[in-house]
N, CA, C and O atoms as CSV, one atom per row, in Angstrom:
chain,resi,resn,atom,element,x,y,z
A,1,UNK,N,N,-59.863,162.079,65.182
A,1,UNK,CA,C,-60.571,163.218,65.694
A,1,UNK,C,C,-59.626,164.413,65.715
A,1,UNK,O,O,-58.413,164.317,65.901
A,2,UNK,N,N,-60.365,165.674,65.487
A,2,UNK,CA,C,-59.121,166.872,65.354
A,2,UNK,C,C,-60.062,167.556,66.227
A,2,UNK,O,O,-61.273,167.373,66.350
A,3,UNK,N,N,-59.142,168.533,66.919
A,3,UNK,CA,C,-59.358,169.031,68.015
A,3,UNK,C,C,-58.886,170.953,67.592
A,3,UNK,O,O,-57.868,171.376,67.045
A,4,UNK,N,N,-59.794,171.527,67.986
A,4,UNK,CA,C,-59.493,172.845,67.598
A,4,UNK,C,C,-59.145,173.755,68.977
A,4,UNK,O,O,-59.304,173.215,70.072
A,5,UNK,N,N,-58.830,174.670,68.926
A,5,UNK,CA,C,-58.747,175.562,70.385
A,5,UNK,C,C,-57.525,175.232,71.281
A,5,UNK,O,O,-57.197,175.794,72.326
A,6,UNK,N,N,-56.911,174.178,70.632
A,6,UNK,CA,C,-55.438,173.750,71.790
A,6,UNK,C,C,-54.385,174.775,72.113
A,6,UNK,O,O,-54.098,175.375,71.077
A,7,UNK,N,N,-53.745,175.179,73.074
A,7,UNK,CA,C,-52.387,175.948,72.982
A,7,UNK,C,C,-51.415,175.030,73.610
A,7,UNK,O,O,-51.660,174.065,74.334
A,8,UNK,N,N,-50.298,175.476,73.226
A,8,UNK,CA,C,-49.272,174.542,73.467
A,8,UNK,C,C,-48.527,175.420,74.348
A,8,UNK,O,O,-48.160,176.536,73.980
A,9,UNK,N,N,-48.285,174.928,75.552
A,9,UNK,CA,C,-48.029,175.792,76.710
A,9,UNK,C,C,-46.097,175.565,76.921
A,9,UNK,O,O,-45.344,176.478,77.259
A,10,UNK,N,N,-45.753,174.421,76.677
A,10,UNK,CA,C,-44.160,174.124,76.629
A,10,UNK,C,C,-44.122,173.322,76.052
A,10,UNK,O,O,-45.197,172.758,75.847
A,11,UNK,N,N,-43.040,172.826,75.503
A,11,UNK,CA,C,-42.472,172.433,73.869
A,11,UNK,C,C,-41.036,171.862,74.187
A,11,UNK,O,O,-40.178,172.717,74.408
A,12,UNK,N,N,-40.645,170.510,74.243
A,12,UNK,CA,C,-39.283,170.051,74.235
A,12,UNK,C,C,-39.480,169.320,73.301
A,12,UNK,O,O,-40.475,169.093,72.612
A,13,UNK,N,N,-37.797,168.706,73.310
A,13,UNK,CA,C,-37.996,167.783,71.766
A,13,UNK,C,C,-38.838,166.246,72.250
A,13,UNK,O,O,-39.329,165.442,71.457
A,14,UNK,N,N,-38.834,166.163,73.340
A,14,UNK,CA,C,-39.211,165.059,73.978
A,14,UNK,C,C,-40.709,165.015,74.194
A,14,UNK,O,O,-41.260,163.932,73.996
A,15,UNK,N,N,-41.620,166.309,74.670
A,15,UNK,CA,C,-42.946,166.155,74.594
A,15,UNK,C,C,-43.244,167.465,74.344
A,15,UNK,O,O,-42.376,168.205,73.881
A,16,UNK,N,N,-44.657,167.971,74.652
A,16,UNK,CA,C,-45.043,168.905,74.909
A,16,UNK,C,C,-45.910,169.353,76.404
A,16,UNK,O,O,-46.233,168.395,77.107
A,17,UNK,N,N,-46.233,170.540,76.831
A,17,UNK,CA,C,-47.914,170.716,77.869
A,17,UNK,C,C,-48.570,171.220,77.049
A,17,UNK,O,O,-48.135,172.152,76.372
A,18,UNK,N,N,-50.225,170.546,76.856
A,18,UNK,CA,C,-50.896,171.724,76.557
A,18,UNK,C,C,-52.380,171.879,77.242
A,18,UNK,O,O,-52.820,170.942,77.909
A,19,UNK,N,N,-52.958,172.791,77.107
A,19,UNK,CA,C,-54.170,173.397,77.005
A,19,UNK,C,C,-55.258,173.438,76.620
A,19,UNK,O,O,-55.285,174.112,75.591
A,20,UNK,N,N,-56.527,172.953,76.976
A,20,UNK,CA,C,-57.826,173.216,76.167
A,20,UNK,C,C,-58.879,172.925,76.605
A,20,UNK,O,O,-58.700,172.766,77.813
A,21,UNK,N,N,-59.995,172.737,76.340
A,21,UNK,CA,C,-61.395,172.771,76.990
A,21,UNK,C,C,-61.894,172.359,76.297
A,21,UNK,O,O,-62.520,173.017,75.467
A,22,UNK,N,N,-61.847,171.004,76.315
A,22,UNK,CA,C,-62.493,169.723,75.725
A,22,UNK,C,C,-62.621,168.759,76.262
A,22,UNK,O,O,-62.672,168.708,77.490
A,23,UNK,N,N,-62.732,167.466,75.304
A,23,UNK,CA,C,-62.473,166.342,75.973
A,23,UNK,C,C,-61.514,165.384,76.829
A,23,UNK,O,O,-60.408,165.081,76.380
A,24,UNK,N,N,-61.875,165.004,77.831
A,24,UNK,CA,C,-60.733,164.605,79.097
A,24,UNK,C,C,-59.787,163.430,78.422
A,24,UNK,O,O,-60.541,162.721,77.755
A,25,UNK,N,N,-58.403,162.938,78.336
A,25,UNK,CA,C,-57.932,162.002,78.450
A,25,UNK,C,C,-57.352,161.521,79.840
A,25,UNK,O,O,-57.447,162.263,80.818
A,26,UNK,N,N,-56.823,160.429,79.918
A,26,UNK,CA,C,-56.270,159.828,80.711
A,26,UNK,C,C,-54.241,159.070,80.280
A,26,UNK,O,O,-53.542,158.830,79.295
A,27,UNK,N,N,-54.161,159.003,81.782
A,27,UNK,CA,C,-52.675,158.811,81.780
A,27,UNK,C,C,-52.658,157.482,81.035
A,27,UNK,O,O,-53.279,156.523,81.494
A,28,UNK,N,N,-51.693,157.360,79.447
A,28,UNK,CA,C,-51.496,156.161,79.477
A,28,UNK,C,C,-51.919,156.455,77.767
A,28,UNK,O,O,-51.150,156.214,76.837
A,29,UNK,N,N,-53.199,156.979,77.627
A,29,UNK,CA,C,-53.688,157.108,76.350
A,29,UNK,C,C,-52.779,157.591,75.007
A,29,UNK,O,O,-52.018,158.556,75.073
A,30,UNK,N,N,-52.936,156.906,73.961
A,30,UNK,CA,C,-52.558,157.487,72.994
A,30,UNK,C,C,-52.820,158.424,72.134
A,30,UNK,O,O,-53.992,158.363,71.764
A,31,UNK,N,N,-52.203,159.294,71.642
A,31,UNK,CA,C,-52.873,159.986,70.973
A,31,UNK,C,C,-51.846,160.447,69.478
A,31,UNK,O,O,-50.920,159.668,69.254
A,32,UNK,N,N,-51.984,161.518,68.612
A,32,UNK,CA,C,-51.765,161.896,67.355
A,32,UNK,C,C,-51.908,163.393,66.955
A,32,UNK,O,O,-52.894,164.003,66.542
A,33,UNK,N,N,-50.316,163.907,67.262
A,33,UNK,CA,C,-50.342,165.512,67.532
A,33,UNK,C,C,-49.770,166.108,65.903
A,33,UNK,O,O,-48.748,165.685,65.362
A,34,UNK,N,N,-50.661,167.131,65.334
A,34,UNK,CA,C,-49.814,167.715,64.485
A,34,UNK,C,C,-49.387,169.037,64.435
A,34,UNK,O,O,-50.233,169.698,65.038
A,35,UNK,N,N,-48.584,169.685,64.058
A,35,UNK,CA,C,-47.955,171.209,64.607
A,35,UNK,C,C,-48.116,171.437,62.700
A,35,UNK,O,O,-48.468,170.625,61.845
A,36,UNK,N,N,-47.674,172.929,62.576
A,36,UNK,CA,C,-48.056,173.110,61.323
A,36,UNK,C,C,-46.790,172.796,60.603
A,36,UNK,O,O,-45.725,173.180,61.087
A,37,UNK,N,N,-46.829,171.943,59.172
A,37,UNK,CA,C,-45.668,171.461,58.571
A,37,UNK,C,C,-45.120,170.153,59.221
A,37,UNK,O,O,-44.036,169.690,58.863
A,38,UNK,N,N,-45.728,169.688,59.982
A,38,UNK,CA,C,-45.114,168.818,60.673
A,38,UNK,C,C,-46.607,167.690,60.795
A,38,UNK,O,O,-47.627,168.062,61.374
A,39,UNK,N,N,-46.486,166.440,60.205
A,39,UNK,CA,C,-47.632,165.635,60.068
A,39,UNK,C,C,-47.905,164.523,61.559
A,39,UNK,O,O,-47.093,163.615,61.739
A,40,UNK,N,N,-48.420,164.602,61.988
A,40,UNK,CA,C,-48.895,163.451,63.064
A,40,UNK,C,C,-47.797,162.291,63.797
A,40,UNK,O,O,-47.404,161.151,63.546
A,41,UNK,N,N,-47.579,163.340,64.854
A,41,UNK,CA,C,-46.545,162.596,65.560
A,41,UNK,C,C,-47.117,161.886,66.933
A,41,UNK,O,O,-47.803,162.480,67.764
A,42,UNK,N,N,-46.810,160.841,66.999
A,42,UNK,CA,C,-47.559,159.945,67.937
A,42,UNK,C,C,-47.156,159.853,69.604
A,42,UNK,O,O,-46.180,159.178,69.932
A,43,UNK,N,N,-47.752,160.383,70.357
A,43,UNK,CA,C,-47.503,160.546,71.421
A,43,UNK,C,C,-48.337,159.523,72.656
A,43,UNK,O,O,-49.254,158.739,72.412
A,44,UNK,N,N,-47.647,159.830,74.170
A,44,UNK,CA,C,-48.416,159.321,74.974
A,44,UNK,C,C,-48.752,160.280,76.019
A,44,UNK,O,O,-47.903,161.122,76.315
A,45,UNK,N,N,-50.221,160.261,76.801
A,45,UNK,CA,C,-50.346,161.179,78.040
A,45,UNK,C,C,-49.528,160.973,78.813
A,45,UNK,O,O,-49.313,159.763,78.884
A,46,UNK,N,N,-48.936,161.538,79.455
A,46,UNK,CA,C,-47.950,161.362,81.194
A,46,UNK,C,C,-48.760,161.687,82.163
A,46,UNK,O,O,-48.889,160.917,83.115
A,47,UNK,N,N,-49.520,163.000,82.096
A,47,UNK,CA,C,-50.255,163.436,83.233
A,47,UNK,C,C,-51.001,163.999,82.692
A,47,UNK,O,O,-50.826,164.194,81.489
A,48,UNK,N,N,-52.372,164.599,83.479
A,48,UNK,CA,C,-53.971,165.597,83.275
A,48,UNK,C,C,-53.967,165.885,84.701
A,48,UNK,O,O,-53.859,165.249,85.749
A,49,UNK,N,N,-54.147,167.243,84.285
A,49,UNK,CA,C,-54.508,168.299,85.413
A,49,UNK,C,C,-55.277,169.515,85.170
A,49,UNK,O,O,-54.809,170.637,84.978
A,50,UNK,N,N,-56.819,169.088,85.207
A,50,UNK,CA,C,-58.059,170.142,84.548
A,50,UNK,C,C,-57.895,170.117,83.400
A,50,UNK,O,O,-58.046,169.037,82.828
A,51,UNK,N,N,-57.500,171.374,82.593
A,51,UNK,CA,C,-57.297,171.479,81.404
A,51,UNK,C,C,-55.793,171.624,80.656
A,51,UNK,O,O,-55.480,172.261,79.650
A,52,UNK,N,N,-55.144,170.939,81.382
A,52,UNK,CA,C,-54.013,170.622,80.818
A,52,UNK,C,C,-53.642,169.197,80.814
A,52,UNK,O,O,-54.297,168.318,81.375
A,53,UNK,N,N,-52.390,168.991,80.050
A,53,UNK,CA,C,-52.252,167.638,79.926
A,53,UNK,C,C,-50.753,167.902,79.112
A,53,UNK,O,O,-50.493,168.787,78.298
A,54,UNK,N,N,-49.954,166.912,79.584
A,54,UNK,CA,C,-48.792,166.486,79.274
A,54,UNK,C,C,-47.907,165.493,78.301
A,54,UNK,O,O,-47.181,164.645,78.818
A,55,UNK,N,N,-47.980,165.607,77.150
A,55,UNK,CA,C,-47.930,164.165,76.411
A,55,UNK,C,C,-46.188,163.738,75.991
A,55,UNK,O,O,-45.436,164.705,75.869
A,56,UNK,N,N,-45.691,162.573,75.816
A,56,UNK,CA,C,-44.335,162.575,75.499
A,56,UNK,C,C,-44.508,161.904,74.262
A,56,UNK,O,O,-45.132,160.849,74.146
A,57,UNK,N,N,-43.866,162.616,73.190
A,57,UNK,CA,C,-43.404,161.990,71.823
A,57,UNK,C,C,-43.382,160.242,71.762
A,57,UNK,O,O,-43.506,159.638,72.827
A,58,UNK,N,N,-43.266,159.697,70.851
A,58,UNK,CA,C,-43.091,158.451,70.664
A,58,UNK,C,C,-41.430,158.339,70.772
A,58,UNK,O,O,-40.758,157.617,71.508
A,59,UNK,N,N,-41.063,159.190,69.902
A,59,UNK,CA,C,-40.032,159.697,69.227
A,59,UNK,C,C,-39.798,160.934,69.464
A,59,UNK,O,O,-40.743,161.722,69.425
A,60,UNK,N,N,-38.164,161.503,69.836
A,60,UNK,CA,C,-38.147,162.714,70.178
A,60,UNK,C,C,-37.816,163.257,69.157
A,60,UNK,O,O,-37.097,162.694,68.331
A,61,UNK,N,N,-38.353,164.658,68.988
A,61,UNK,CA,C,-38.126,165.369,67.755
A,61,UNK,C,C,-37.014,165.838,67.836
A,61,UNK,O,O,-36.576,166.270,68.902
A,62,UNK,N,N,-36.136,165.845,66.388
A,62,UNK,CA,C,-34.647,165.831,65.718
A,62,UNK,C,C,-34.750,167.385,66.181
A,62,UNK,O,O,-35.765,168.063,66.345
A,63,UNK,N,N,-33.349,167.748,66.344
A,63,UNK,CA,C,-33.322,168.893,67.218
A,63,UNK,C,C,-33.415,170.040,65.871
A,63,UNK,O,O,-33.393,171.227,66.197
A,64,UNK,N,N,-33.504,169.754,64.582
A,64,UNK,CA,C,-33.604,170.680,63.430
A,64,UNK,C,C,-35.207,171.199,63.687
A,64,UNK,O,O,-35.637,172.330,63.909
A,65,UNK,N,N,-35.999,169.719,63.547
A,65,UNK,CA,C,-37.333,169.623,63.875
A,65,UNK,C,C,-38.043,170.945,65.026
A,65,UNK,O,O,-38.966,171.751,64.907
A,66,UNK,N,N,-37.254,170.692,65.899
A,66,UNK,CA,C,-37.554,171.129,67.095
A,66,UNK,C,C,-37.276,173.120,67.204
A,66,UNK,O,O,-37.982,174.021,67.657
A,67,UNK,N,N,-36.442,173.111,66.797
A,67,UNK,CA,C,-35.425,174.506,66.691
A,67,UNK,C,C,-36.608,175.332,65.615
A,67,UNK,O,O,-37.172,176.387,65.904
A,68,UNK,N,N,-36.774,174.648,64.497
A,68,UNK,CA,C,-37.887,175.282,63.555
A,68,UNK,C,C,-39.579,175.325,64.386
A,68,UNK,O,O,-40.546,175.908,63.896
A,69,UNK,N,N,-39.590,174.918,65.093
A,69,UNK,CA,C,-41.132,174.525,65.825
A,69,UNK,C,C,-41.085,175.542,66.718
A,69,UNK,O,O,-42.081,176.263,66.760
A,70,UNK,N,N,-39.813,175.881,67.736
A,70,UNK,CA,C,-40.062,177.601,68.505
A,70,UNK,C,C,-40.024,178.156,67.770
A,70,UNK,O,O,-41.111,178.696,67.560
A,71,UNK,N,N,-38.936,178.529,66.799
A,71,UNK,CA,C,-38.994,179.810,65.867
A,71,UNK,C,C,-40.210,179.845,65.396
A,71,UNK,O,O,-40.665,180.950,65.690
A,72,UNK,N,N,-40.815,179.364,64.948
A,72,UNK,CA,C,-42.469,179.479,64.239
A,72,UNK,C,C,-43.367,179.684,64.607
A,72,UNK,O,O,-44.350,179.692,63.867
């Protein structure tokens, strides 16, 4: 499922927060994030709070990875 309208509110190499007004997940769930240039990185929820939500990488992104993802 792809999800349109998300913002990505903070950004470490370790997870992200983000934003949107959709469908609810829960703590625990998996999910499948892609940023642009960067293909489907597999994450987990930590927390939901309204319309935000917290997910941590599977894998933390390589700090090259990461460094190119603010700049952009």
């Amino acid at each position: 499922m792809e999800v349109a309208g998300v913002e990505v509110l903070d950004l470490s190499p370790a997870g992200c927060m983000l934003e949107w007004n959709g469908w609810r997940l829960k703590v625990e769930d998996r999910v499948r994030v892609s940023f642009p240039r960067l293909n489907n990185l597999s994450a987990s929820v930590l927390w939901t709070e309204e319309n935000r939500l917290a997910l941590m990488f599977a894998q933390p992104l390589h700090e090259a990875v990461y460094d190119h993802l603010v700049k952009g």
